[in-house]
N, C-alpha and C positions, 0 to 999 in steps of 0.2 A: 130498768125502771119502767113504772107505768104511770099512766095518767091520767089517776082517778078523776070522773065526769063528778065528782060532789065534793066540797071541802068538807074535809076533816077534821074532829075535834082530839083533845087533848080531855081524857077522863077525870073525876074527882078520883082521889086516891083512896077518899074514905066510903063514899057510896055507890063509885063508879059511874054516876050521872055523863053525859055529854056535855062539859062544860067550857072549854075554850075555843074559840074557830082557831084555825091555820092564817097567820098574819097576811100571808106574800106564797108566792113559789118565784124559783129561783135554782141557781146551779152554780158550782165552782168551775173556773177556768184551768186548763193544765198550770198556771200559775198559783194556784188557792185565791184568788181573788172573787169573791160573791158578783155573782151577776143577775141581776132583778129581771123579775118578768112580772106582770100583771096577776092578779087572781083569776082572771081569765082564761090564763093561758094553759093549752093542755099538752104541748109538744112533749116528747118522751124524753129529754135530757133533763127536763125540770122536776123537783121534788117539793113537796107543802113544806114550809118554812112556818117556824115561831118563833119571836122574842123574849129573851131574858128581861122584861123591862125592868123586874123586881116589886111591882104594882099587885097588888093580889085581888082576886075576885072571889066575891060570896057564891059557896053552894047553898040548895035548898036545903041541904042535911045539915047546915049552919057552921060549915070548916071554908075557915077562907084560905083561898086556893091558889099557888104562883108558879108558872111555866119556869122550866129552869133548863141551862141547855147545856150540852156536855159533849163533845169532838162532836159536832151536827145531828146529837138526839136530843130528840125535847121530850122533855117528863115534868109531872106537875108534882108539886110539893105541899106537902098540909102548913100553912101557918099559925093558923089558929083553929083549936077545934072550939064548940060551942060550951061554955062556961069557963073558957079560959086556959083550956088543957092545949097542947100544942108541940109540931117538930121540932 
């Protein structure tokens, strides 16, 4: 793992914009237990974390847009594209 000096975004999946920051970093314990570290932090056991909140954000290419996370990957999901069309 490394520790990237800039947080990271999550892309629009339709225009590919830089559209969501990185909530947190953070890391699993030999337990699987989440263990919080600050956005500050750049130690090399930690990785940028995102939330599933289910809350979606507008692109400028007009697809509203929601982090989705799946065994610790986050991907972003179209919900609504611009006139009503949608995943």
């Amino acid at each position: 793992m490394t520790a990237s000096k800039e947080r990271p975004f999550l892309h629009c999946p339709e225009c590919d914009a830089p559209l969501i920051a990185a909530d947190s970093r953070g890391r699993h314990d030999d337990a699987g237990n989440e263990i919080m570290h600050g956005l500050d932090c750049r130690c090399r056991w930690c990785d940028w974390w995102w939330w599933d909140t289910g809350e979606s954000v507008p692109c400028k290419c007009g697809a509203q847009v929601r982090v989705l996370v799946d065994d610790d990957h986050a991907y972003t999901s179209t919900v609504e594209l611009r006139g009503g069309g949608g995943t």
